[in-house]
DONUSE-893588 format. One line per 3 residues: their letters; for each residue x, y, z of N, C-alpha, C. Coordinates in steps of 0.05 Angstrom, whole numbers, plus 32768, in hexadecimal, padded with zeros to 4 digits. Layout:
% DONUSE-893588
A> X Y Z X Y Z X Y Z; ... $
***
This chain:
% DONUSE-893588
XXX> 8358 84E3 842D 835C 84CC 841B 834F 84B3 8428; 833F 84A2 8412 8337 848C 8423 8349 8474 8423; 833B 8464 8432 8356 844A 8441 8340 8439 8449 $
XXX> 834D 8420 8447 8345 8401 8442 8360 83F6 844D; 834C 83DD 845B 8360 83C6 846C 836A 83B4 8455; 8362 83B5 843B 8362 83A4 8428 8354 83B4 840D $
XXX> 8365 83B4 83FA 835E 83BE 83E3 8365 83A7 83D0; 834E 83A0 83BE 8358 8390 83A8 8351 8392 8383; 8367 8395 8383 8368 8398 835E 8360 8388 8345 $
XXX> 8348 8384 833B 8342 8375 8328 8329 835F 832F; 831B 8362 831E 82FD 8357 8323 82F9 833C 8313; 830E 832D 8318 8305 8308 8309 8306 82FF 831F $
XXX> 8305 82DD 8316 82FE 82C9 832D 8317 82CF 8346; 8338 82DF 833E 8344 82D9 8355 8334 82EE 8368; 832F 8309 835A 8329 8321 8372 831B 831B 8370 $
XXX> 8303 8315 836E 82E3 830A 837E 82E8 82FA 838C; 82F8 82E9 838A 82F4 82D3 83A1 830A 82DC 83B9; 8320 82EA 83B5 832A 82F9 83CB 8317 830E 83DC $
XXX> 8308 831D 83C7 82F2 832A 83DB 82E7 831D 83E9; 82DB 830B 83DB 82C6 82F6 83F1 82D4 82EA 8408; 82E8 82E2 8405 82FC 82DC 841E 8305 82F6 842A $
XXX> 8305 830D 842C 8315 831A 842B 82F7 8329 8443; 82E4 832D 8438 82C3 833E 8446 82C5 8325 845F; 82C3 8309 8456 82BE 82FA 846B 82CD 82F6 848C $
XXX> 82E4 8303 8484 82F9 8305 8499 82F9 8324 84A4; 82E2 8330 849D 82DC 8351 849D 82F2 8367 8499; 82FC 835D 8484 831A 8372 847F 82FF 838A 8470 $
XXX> 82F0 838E 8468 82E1 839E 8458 82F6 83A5 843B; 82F7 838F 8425 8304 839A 840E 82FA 83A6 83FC; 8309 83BC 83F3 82FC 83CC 83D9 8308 83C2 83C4 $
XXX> 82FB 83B8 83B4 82FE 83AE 839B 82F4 83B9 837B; 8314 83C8 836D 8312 83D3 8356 8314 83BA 8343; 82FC 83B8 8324 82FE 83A2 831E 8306 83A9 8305 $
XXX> 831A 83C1 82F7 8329 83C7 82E4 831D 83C7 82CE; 832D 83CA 82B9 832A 83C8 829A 8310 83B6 8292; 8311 839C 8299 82FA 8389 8298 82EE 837A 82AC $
XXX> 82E0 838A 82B5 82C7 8377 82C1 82C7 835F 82C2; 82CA 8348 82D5 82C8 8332 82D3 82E2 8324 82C9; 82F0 8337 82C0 8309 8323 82BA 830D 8313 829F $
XXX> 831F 830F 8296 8324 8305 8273 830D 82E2 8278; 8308 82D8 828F 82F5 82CF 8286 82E3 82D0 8275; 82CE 82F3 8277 82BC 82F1 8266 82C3 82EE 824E $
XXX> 82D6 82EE 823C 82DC 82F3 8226 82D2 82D7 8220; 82CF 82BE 822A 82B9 82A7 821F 82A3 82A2 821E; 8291 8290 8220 827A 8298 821F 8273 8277 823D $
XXX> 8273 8266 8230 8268 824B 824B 827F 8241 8257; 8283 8241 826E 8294 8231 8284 828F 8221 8281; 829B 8209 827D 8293 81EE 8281 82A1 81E2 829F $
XXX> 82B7 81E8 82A1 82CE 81D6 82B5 82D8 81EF 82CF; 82BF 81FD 82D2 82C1 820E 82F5 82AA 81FA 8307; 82B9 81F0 831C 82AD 81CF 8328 828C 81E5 8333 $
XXX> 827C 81D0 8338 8255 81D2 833A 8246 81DC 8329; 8249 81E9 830A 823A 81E3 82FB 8245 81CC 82E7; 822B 81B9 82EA 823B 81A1 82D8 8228 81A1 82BF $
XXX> 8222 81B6 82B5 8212 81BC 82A1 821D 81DB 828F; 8235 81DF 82A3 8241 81F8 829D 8237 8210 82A3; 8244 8228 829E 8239 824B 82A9 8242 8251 8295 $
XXX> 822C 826C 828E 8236 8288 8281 824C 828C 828A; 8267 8292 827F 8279 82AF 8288 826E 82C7 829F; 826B 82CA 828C 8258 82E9 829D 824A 82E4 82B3 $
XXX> 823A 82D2 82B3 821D 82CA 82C6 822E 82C2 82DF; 8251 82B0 82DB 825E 82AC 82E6 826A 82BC 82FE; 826F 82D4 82EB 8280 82E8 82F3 8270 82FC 8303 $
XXX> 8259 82FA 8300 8240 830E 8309 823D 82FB 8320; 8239 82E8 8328 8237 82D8 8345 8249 82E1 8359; 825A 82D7 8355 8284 82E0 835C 8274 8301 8362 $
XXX> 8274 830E 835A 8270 832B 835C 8261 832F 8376; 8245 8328 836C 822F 8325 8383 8239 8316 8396; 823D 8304 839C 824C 82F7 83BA 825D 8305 83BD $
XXX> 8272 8310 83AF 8288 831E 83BC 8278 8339 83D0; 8261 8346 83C0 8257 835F 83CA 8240 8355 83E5; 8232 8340 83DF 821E 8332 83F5 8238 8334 8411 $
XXX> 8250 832F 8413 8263 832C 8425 8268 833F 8439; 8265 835D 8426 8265 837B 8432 8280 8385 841A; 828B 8379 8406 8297 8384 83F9 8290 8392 83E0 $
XXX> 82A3 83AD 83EC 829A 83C5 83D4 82A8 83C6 83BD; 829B 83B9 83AB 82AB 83B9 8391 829D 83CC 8379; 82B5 83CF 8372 82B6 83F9 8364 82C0 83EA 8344 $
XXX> 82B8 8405 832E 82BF 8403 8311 82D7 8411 831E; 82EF 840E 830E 8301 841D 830A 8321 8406 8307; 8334 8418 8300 834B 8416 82F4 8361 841E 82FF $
XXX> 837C 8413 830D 8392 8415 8318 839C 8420 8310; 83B1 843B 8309 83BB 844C 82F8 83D2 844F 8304; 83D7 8455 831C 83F5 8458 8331 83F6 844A 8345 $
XXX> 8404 8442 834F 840C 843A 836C 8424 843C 837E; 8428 8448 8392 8441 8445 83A0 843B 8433 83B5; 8453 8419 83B9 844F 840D 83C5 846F 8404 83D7 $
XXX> 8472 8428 83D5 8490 8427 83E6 8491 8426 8407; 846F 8426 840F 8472 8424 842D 8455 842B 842D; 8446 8420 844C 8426 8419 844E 8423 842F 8462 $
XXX> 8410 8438 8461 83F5 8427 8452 83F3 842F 8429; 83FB 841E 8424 83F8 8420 83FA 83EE 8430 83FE; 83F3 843E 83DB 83E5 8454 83D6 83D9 8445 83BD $
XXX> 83C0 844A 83B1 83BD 8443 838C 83A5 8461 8387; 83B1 8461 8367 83A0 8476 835F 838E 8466 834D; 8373 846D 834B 8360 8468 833C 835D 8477 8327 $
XXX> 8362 8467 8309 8355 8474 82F5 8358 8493 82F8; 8377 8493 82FF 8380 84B3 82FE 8382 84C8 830C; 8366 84BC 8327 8354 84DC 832D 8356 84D1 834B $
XXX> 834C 84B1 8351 8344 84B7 8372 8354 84AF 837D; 8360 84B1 8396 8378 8496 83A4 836E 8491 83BA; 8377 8477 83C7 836B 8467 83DD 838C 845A 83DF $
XXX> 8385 845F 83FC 839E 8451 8410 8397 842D 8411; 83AB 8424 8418 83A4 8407 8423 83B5 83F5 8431; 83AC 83EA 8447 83BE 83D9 8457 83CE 83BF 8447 $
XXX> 83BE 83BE 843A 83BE 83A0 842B 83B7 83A3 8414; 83C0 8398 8403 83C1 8399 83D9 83C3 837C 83D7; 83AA 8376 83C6 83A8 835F 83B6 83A5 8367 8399 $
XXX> 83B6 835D 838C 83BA 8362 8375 83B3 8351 835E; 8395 834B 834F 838B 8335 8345 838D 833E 8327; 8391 8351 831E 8396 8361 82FE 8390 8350 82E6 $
XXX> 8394 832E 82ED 8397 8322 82D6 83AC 8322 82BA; 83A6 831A 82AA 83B7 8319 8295 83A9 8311 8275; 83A8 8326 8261 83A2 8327 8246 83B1 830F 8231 $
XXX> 839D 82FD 822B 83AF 82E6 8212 83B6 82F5 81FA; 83C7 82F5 81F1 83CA 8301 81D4 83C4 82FC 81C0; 83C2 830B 81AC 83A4 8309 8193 83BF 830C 817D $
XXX> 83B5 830E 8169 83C1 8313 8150 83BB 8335 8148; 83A1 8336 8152 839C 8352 8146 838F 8358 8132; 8388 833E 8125 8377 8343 8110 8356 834F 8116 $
XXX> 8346 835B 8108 8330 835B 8104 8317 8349 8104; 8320 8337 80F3 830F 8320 80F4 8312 8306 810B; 832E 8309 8114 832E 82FC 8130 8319 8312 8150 $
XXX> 831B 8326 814D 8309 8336 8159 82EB 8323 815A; 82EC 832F 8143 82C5 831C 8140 82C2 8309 8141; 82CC 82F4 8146 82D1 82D9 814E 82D2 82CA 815F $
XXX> 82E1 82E5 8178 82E1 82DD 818F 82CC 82D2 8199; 82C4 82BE 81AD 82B0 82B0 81BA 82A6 829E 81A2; 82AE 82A4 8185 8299 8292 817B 82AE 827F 816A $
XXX> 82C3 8277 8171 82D3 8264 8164 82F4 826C 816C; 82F3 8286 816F 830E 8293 8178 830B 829B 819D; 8324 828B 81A5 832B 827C 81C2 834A 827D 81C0 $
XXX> 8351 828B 81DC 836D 8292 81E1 8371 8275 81FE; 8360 826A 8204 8360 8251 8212 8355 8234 820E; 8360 8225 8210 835F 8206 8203 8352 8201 8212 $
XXX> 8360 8200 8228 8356 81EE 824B 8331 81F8 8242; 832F 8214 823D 8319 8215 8247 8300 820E 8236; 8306 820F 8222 82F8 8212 81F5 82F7 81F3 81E6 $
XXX> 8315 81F1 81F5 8312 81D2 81EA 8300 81BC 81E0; 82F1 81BF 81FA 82DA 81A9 81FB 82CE 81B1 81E9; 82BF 81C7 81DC 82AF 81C3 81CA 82B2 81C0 81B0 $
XXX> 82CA 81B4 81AA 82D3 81A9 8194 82DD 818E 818D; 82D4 818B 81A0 82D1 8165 8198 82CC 8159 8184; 82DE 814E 817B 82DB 8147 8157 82D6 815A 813E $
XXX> 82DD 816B 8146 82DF 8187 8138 8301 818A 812A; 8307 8197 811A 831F 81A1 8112 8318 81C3 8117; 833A 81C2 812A 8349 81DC 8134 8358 81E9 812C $
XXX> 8369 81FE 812F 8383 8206 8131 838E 8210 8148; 83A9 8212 8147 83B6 821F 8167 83CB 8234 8157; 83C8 824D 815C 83E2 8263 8150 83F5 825F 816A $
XXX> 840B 8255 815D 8426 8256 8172 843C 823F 8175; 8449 8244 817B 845F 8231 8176 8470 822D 8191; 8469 8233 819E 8477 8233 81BB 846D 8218 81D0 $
XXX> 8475 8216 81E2 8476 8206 81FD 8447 8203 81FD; 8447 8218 8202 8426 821C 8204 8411 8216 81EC; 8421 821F 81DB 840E 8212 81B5 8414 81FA 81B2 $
XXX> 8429 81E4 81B6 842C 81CE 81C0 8416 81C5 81D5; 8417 81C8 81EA 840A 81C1 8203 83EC 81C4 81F4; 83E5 81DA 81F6 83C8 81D7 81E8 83B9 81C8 81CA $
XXX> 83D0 81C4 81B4 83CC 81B2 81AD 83CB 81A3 81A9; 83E5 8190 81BD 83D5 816C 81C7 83C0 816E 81D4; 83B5 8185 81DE 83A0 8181 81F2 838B 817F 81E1 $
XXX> 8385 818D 81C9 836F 818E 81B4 836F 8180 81AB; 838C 816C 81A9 8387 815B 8196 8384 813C 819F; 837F 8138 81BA 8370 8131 81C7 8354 8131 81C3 $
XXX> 8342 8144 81B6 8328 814D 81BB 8318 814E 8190; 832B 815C 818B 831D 815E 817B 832F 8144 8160; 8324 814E 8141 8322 8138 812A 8343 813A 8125 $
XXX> 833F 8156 8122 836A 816B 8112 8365 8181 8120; 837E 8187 8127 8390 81A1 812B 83A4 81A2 811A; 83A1 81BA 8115 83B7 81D1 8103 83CB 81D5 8119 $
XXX> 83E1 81DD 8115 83F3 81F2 8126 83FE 8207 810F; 83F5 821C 8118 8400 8239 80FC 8413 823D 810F; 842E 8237 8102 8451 8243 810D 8457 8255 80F3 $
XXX> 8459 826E 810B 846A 8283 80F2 8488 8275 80ED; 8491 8265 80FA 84AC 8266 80E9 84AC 824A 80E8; 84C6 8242 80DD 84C7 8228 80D9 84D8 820B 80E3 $
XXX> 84D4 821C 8106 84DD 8202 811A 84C7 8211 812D; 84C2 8203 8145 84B7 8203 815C 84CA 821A 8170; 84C1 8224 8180 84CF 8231 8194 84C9 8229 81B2 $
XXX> 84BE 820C 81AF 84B2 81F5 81C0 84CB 81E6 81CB; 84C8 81DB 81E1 84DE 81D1 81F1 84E3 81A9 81DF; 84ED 81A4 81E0 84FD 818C 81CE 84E1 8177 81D3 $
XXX> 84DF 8175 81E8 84C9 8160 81EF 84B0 8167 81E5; 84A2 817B 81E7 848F 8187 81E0 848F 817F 81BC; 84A5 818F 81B4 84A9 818C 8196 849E 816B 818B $
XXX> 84AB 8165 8199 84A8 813F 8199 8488 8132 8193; 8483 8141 81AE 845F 8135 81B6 8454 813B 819A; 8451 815B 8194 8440 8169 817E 844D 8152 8166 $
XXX> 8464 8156 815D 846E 8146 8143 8456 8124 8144; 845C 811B 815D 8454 8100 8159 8437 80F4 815A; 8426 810E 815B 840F 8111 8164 83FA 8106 8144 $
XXX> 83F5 80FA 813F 83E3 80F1 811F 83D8 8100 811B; 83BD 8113 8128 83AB 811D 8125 83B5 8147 8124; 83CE 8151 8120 83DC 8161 8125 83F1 8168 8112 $
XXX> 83E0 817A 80F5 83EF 8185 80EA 8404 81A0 80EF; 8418 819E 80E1 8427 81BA 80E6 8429 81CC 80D1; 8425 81DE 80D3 8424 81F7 80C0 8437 8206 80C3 $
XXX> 8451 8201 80B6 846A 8215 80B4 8464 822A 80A8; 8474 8240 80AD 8476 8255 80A9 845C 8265 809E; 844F 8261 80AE 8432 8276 80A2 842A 8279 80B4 $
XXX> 841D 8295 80AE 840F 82AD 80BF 83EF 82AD 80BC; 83DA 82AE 80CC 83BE 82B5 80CC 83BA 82D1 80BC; 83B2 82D9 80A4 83A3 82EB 8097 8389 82F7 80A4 $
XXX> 837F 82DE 809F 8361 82E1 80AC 8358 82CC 80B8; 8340 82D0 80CE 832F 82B9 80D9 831B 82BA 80C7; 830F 82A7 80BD 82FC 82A3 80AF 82E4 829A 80B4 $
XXX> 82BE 82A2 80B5 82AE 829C 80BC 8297 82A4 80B8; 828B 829F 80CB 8267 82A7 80B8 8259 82A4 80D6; 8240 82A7 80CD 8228 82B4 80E9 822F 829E 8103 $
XXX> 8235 8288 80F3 8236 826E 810B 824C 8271 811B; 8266 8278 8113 827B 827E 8118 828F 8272 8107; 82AD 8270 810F 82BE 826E 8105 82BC 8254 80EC $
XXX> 82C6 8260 80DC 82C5 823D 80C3 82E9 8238 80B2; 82F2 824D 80B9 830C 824C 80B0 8323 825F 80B5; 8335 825A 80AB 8351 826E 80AC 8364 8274 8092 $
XXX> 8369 8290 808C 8370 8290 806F 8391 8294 807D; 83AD 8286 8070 83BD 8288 807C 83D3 8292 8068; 83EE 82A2 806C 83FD 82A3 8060 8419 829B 8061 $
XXX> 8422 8284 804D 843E 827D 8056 8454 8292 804E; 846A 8285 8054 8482 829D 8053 8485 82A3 8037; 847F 828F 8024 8489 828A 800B 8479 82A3 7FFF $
XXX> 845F 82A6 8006 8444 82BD 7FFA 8433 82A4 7FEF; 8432 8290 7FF8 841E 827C 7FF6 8405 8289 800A; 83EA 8290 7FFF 83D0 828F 8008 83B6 8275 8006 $
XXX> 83BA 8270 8021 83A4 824F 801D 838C 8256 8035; 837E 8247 802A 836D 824D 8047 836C 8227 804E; 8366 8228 806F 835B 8212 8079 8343 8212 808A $
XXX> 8334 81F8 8083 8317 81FA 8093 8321 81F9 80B2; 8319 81FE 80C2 8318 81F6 80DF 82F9 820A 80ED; 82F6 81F8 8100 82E2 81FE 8113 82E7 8213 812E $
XXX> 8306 8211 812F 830B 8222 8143 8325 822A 8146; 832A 8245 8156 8345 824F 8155 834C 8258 8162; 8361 824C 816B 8370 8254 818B 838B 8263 818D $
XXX> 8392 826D 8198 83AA 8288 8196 83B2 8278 81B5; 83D4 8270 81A6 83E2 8271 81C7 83F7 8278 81BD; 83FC 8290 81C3 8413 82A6 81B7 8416 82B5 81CC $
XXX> 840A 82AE 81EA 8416 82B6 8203 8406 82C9 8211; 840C 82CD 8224 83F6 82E1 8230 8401 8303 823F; 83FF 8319 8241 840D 832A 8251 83FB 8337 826E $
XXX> 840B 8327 827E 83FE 832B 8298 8402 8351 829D; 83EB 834F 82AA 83E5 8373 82B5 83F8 837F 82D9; 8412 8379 82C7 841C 8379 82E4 842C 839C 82DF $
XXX> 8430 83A2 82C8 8440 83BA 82C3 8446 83D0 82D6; 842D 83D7 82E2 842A 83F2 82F2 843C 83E1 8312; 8439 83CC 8318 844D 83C8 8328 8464 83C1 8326 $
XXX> 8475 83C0 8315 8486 83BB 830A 84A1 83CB 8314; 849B 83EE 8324 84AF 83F6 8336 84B3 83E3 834C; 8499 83DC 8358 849A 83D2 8370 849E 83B2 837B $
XXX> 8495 83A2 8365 8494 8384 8368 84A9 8377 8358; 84AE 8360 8368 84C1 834B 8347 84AE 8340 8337; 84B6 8343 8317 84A9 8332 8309 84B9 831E 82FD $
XXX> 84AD 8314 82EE 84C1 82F2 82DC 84BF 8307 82CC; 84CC 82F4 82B1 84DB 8304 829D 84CB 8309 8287; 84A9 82F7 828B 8492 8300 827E 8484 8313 8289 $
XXX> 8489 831A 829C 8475 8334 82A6 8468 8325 82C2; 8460 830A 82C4 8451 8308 82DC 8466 8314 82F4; 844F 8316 830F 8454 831B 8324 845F 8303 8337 $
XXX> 8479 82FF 833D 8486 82ED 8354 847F 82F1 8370; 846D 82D9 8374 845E 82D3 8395 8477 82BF 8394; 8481 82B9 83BC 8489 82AA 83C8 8475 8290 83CD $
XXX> 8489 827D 83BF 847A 825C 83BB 8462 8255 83CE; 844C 8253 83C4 8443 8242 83DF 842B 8260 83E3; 8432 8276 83D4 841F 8294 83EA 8419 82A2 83D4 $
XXX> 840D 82B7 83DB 8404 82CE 83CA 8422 82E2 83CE; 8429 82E7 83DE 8441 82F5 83E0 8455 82FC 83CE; 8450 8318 83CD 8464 831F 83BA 847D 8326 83CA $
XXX> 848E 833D 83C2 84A7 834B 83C7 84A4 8363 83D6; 847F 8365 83E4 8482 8377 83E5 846F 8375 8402; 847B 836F 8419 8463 836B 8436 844E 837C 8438 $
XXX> 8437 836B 8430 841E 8373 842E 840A 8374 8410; 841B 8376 83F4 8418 836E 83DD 8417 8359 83DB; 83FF 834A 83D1 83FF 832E 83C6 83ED 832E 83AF $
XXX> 83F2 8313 83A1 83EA 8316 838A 83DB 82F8 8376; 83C9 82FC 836B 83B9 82ED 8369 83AC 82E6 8353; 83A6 82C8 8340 83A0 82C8 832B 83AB 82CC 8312 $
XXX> 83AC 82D2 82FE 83BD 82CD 82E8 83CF 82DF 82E2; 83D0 82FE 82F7 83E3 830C 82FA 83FF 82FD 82FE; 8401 82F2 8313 840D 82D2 8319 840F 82BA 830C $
XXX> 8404 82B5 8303 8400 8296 82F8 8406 8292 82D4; 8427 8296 82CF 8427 828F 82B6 8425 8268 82A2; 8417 8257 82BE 8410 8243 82B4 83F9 8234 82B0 $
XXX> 83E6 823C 82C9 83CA 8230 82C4 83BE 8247 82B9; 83B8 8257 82BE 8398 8275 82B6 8384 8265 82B1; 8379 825B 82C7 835F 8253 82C6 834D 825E 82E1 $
XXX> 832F 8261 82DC 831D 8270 82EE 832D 825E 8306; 8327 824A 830C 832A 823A 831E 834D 823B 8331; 8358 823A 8328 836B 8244 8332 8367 825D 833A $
XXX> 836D 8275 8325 836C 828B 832C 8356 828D 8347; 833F 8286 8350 8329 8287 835F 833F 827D 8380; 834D 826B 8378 8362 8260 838F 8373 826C 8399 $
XXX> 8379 8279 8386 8395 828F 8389 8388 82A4 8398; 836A 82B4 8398 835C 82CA 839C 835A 82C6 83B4; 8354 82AB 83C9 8351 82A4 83DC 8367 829E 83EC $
XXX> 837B 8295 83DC 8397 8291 83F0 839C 82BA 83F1; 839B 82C6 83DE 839B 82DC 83F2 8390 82F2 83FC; 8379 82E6 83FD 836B 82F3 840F 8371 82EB 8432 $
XXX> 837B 82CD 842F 8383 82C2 8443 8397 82D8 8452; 83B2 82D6 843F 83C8 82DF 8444 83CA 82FF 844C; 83B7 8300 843A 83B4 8325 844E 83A8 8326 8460 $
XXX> 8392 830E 846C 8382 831B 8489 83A5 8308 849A; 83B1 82F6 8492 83CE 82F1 84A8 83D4 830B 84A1; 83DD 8313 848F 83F6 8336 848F 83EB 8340 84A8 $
XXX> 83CA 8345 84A4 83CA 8362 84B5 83C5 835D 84D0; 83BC 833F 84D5 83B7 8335 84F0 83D8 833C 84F9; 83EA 8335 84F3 8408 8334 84F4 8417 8352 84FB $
XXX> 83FD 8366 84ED 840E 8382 84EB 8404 838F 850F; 83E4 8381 8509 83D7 838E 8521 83DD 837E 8539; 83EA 836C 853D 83FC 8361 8559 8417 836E 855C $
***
């Protein structure tokens, strides 16, 4: 069976940039970059706000750099997919995509985490071209534009003072007919001018054409069908971090992320650490996540310097 001083799970900005930290300190990490390549990043199309391009990056072109430096370093980064793990005593065990397993001194765990969709069809085809599960990051290109935000919570709040900041109107589509937003929050959104609310109605369809998105056909509770124009459409209806398969072995919060000790990558589990939006149910941004990838890469060359004294 093969074995690594450092094995790391998931191919976005946290595990690329833990590899790169991780080759530089010569742990030699093997790096599986899962389900998606590059990480729910690509799912956009231009970076604007990852600091030195001040003209912005591809996604991809992004994620393909990160890759290449990670591998320029001496790190071997592999297609494949985490399927098992015992992580009841080291050196780890993880199985690959069913079939291969590799030991490991050290587990970084960068998996990420999926925003949630509605499920529609026509939100599918949309994606990148008006349909955006992130504000922080989409925002900007709707400056004086009219939006919507699906959600009614702490986060569909948060993102739409932030839009509405940026753009002409925001919609908020609430399936029901109070907020499930914290009192203050409720407050901000209510007092906001530019920030209609849409009780009790549901998205039917996203609506659009070659350019992209031009509207939303919606349904209230009553069986009222209306459509509204908007330029863009954002889903914050939450995200489910990819922490499941450890879920024997680690603590999670009560959404699924993975619990690091304040301040570290550290999980519950000496020598498991964890990185990027697997972790992070408040920022999920490249930039962070990229921070997180490096604090532990840190933290595992201390573990093993620590194991091997």
């Amino acid at each position: 069976m093969e074995r690594t001083k450092c094995l790391i799970l998931g191919g976005g900005p946290a595990g690329f940039t833990a590899a790169i930290y991780a080759s530089r300190a010569n742990l030699s990490p093997v790096v599986y970059e899962g389900i998606q390549p590059g990480g729910q990043l690509t799912t956009t199309t231009i970076v604007e706000n990852f600091p030195g391009f001040p003209g912005g990056v591809d996604a991809n072109t992004l994620m393909e750099n990160m890759r290449e430096q990670a591998r320029s370093f001496g790190a071997d980064v592999r297609q494949g997919t985490a399927t098992a793990v015992d992580l009841s005593h080291r050196p780890f065990k993880v199985t690959i995509d069913a079939q291969t397993e590799i030991e490991a001194d050290s587990l970084i765990i960068a998996t990420g985490a999926q925003a949630r969709y509605l499920g529609l069809p026509s939100e599918e085809k949309f994606k990148g071209a008006g349909v955006s599960a992130c504000a922080t990051c989409d925002g900007f290109f709707y400056r004086k534009r009219t939006v919507a935000v699906v959600g009614g919570g702490d986060t569909a709040c948060e993102d739409a003072l932030y839009l509405a900041s940026l753009a002409k109107k925001v919609y908020m589509i609430v399936r029901r007919d109070v907020f499930r937003a914290s009192k203050i929050m409720q407050e901000k959104v209510l007092n906001t001018e530019n920030i209609e609310v849409l009780w009790n109605c549901n998205t039917q369809e996203v609506l659009g054409d070659a350019m992209g998105v031009t509207g939303a056909r919606l349904l209230r509770k009553d069986g009222t069908v209306f459509d509204i124009a908007i330029d863009g459409f954002f889903l914050a209806i939450g995200h489910s971090p990819a922490s499941e398969l450890f879920a024997p072995w680690l603590e999670r919060d009560a959404a699924g992320y993975l619990v690091t000790r304040p301040g570290t990558t550290e999980t519950t589990v000496p020598g498991v650490f964890a990185a990027g939006d697997v972790q992070d149910p408040h920022y999920r941004q490249a930039i962070t996540a990229a921070g997180s990838g490096c604090m532990a890469a840190r933290d595992a060359e201390k573990f093993l310097l620590e194991q091997a004294n």
